[in-house]
C-alpha positions as CSV (number, residue, x, y, z in Angstrom):
1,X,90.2,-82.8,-211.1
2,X,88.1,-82.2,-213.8
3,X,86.2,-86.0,-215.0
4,X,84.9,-86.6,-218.4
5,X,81.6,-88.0,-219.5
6,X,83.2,-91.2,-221.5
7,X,85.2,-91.9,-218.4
8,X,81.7,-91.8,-215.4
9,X,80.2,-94.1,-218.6
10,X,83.1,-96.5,-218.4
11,X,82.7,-96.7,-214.9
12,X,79.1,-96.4,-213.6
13,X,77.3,-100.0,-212.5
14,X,74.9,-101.2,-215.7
15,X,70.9,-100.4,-214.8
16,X,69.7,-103.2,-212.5
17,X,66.5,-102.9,-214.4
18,X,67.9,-105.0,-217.0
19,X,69.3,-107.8,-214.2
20,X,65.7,-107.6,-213.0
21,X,64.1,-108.5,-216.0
22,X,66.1,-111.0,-216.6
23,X,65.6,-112.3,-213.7
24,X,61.7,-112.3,-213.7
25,X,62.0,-114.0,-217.4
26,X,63.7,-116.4,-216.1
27,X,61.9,-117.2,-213.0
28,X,58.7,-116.8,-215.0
29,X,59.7,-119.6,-217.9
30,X,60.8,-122.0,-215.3
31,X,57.7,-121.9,-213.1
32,X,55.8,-122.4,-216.6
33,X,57.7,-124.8,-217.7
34,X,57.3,-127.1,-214.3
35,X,53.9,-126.4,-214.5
36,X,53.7,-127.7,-217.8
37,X,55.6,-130.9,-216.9
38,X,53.0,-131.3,-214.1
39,X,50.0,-130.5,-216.0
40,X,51.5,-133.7,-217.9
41,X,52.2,-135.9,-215.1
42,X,49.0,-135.9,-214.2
43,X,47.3,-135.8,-217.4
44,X,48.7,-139.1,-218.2
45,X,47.6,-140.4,-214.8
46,X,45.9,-143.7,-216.0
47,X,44.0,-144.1,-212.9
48,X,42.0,-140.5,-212.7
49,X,39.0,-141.0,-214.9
50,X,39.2,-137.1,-216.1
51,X,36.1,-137.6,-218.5
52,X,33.7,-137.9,-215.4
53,X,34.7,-134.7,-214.1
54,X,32.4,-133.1,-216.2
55,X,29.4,-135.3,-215.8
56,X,29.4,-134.7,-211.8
57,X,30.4,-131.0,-212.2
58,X,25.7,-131.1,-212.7
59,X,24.9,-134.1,-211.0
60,X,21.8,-133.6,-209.4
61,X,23.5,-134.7,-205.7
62,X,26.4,-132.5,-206.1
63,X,23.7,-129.2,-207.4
64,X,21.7,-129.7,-203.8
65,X,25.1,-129.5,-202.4
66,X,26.3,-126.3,-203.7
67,X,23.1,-124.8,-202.7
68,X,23.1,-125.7,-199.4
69,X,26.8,-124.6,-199.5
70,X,25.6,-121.2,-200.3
71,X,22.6,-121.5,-198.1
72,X,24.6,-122.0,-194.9
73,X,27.2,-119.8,-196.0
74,X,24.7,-116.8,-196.5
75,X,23.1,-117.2,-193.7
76,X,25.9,-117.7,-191.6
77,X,27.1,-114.4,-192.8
78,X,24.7,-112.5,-192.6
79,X,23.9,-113.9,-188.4
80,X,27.5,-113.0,-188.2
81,X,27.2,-109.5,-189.3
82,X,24.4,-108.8,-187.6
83,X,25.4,-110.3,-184.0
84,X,28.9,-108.7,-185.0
85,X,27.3,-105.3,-184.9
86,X,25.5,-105.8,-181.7
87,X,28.5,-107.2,-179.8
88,X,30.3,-104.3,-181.6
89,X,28.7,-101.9,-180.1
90,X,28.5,-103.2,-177.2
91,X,32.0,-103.8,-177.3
92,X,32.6,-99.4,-177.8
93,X,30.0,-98.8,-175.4
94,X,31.0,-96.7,-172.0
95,X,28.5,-99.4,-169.9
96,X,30.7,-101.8,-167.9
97,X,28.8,-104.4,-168.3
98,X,27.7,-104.7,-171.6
99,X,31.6,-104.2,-172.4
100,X,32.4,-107.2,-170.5
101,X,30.1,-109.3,-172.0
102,X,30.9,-108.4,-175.4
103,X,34.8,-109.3,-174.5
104,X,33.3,-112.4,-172.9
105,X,31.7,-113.7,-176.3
106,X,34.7,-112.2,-178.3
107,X,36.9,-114.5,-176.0
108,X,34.9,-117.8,-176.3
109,X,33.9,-117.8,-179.9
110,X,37.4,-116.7,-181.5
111,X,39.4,-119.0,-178.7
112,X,37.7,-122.6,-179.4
113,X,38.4,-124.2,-182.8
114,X,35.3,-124.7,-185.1
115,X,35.2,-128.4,-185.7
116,X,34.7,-127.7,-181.5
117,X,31.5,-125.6,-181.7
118,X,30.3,-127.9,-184.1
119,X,30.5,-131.0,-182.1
120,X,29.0,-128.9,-179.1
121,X,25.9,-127.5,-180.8
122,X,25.6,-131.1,-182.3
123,X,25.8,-132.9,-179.3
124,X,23.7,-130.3,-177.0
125,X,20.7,-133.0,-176.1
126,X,23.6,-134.7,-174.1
127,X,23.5,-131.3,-171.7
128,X,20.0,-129.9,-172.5
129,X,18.2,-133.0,-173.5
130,X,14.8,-130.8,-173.7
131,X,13.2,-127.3,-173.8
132,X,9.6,-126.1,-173.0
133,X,7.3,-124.2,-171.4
134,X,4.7,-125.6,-169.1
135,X,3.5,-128.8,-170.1
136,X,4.5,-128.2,-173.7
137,X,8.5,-129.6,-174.4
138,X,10.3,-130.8,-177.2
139,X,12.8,-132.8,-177.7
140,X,16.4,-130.9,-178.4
141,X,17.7,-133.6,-180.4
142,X,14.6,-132.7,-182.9
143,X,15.2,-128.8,-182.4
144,X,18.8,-128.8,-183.3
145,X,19.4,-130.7,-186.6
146,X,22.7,-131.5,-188.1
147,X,22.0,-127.9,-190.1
148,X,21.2,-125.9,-187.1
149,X,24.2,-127.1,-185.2
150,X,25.9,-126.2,-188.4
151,X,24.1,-122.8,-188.9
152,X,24.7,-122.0,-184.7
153,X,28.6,-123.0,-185.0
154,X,29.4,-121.5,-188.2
155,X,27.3,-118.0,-187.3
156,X,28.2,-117.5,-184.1
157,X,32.1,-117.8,-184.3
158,X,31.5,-115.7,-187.7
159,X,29.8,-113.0,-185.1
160,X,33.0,-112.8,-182.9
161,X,35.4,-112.3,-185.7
162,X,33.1,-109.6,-187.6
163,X,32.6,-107.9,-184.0
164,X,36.3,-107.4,-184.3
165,X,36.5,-105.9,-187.6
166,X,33.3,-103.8,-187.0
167,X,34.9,-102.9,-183.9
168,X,38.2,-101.7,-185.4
169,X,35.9,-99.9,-187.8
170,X,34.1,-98.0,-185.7
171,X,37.1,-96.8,-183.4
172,X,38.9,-96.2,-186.0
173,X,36.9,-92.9,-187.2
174,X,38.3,-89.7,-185.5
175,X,36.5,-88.7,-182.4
176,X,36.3,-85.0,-183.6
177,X,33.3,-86.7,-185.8
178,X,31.2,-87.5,-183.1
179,X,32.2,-84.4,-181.0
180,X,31.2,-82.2,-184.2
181,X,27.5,-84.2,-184.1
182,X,26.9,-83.9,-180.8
183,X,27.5,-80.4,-181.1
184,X,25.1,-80.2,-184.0
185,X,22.4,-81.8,-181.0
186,X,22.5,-85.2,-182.6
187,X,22.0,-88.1,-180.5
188,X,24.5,-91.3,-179.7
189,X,22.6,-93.6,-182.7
190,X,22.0,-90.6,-185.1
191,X,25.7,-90.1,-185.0
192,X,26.5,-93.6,-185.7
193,X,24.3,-94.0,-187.8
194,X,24.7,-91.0,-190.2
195,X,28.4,-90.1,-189.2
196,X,30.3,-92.8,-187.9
197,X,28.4,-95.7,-190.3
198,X,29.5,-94.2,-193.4
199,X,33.0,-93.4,-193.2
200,X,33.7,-96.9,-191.3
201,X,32.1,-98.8,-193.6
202,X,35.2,-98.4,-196.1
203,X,37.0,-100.5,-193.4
204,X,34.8,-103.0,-192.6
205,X,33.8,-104.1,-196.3
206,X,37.6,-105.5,-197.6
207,X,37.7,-108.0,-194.5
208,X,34.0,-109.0,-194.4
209,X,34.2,-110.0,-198.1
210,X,37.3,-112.2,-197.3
211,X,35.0,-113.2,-194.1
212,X,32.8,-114.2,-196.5
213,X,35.5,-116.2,-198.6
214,X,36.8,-117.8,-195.6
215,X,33.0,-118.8,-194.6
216,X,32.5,-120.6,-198.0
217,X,35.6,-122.7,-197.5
218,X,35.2,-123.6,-193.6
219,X,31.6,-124.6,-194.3
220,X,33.1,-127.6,-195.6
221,X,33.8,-128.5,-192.3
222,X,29.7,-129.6,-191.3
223,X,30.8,-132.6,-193.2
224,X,32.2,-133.9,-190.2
225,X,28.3,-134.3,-188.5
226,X,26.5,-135.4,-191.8
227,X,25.5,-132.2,-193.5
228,X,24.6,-132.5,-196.9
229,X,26.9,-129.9,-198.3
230,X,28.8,-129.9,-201.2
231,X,31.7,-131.8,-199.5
232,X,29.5,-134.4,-198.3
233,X,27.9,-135.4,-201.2
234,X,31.0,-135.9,-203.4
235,X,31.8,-138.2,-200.3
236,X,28.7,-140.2,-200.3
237,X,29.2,-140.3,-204.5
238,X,32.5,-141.6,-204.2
239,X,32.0,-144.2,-201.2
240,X,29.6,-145.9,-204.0
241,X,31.8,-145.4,-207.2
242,X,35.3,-145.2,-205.7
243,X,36.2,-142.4,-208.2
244,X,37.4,-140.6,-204.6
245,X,40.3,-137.8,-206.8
246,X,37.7,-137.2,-209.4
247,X,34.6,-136.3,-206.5
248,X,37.6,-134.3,-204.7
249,X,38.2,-132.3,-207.9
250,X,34.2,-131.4,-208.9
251,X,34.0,-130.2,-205.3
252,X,37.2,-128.0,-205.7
253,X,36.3,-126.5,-209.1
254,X,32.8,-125.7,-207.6
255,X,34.6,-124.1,-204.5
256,X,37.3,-122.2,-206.6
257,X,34.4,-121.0,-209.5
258,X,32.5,-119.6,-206.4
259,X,35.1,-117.8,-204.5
260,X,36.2,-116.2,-207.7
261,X,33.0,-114.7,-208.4
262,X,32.9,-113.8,-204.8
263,X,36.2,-112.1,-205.1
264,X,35.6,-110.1,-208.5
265,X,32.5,-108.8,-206.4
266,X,34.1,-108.1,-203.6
267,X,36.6,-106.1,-206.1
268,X,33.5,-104.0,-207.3
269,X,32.1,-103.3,-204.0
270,X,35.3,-102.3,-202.5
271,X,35.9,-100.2,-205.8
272,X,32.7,-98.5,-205.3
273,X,32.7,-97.4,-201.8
274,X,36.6,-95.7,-202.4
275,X,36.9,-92.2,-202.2
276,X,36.6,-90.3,-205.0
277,X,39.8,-89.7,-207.1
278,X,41.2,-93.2,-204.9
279,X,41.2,-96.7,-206.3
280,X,40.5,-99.2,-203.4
281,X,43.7,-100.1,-202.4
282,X,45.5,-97.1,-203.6
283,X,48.2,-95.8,-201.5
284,X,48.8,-91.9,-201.7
């Protein structure tokens, strides 16, 4: 039976792309819309002084914060990457031993919380109350400050997780690779180096960078032994002025400012080290 045009018209379905739209309009006015009334709820909050924000966004105190923030955060990172690497390898390594230790470190650092390791490293001189050699000792208690316990927790449970992602990195390039370099008479650590390194480093850069991310916000957590981060010093402001929501918010915005330039970098970066003709992120 023969079908006419006019009559598939009459009864084909209308486009969902026009039911999606809609859709998305609407969804998109009403979260603006409760945003708005929020924005104004809280605006008209008579007992936030919003006017000090400001002012404590440079106060002197909350500056030496942020850059002990970044401090610990750096160098946590960078301890992490660079114990990461070792366990990592050790972890890919064909010696029994090394393997097991690497698992062994992996197991510990990633199984016990933070705020944990923290109170460990800070409380050590309870189960190593000195260390010397000789007659020459000092006192652990003077060794390991509020910031080194910091430094130690935060770095070495960074060092399990980036073994992990190094790890994945690494096994993740094709064996043929180092096959083809040992053929070429390269040894183990050339090949890694200049043939494994390179084309696992696309896959170990987009976690690392939100490593890093995550590092900058769990640093917050030395608070809980004294550290003079950025946390800790809108806490000793507002135990003097009482202005606790308006510390709470100059420490956010300083936390949110910094992880966004973080993450536009880490955009860059990850940009840069795509293959050629492939945005990072790009699915073929």
């Amino acid at each position: 039976m023969a079908v006419s045009a006019q009559s598939l018209t009459m009864t084909m379905p209308p486009p969902a792309g026009k039911t999606v739209r809609f859709g998305q309009l609407a969804t998109g006015t009403s979260a603006i819309i409760a945003l708005a009334l929020m924005l104004v709820v809280i605006g008209r909050n008579q007992s936030v002084q919003w006017s000090e924000i400001p002012r404590y966004m440079i106060d002197p105190l909350i500056l030496d914060g942020v850059v002990l923030t970044l401090e610990l955060t750096a160098g946590a990172m960078i301890a992490g990457i660079l114990i990461g690497c070792l366990v990592a390898i050790m972890a890919t390594s064909q010696n029994v031993v090394l393997k097991a230790i690497a698992v062994a470190f992996v197991w510990w650092y990633r199984g016990v919380p933070l705020i944990v390791q923290i109170f460990f490293w800070f409380n050590i001189a309870l189960f190593i109350p000195e260390v010397g050699i000789g007659s020459w000792s000092i006192s652990v208690n003077d060794l390991v400050t509020p910031a080194v316990a910091g430094f130690l927790a935060l770095g070495l449970h960074e060092a399990a997780n980036m073994s992990e992602i190094i790890r994945s990195g690494l096994t993740a390039v094709d064996r043929g690779q180092r096959e083809a370099a040992s053929s070429l008479g390269l040894r183990p650590m050339q090949t890694l180096r200049t043939v494994v390194l390179p084309q696992a480093i696309r896959l170990i850069v987009p976690p690392t960078g939100n490593q890093a991310i995550g590092m900058l916000k769990a640093s917050a957590i030395v608070s809980v032994i004294g550290m003079q981060d950025l946390l800790t010093q809108a806490q000793t402001i507002y135990a003097r002025n009482f202005l606790v929501i308006e510390l709470l918010c100059v420490a956010s915005l300083w936390y949110l400012g910094i992880t966004t330039v973080a993450s536009i970098g880490q955009h860059y970066l990850e940009k840069h080290l795509a293959p050629k003709g492939r945005s990072a992120g790009s699915r073929k």
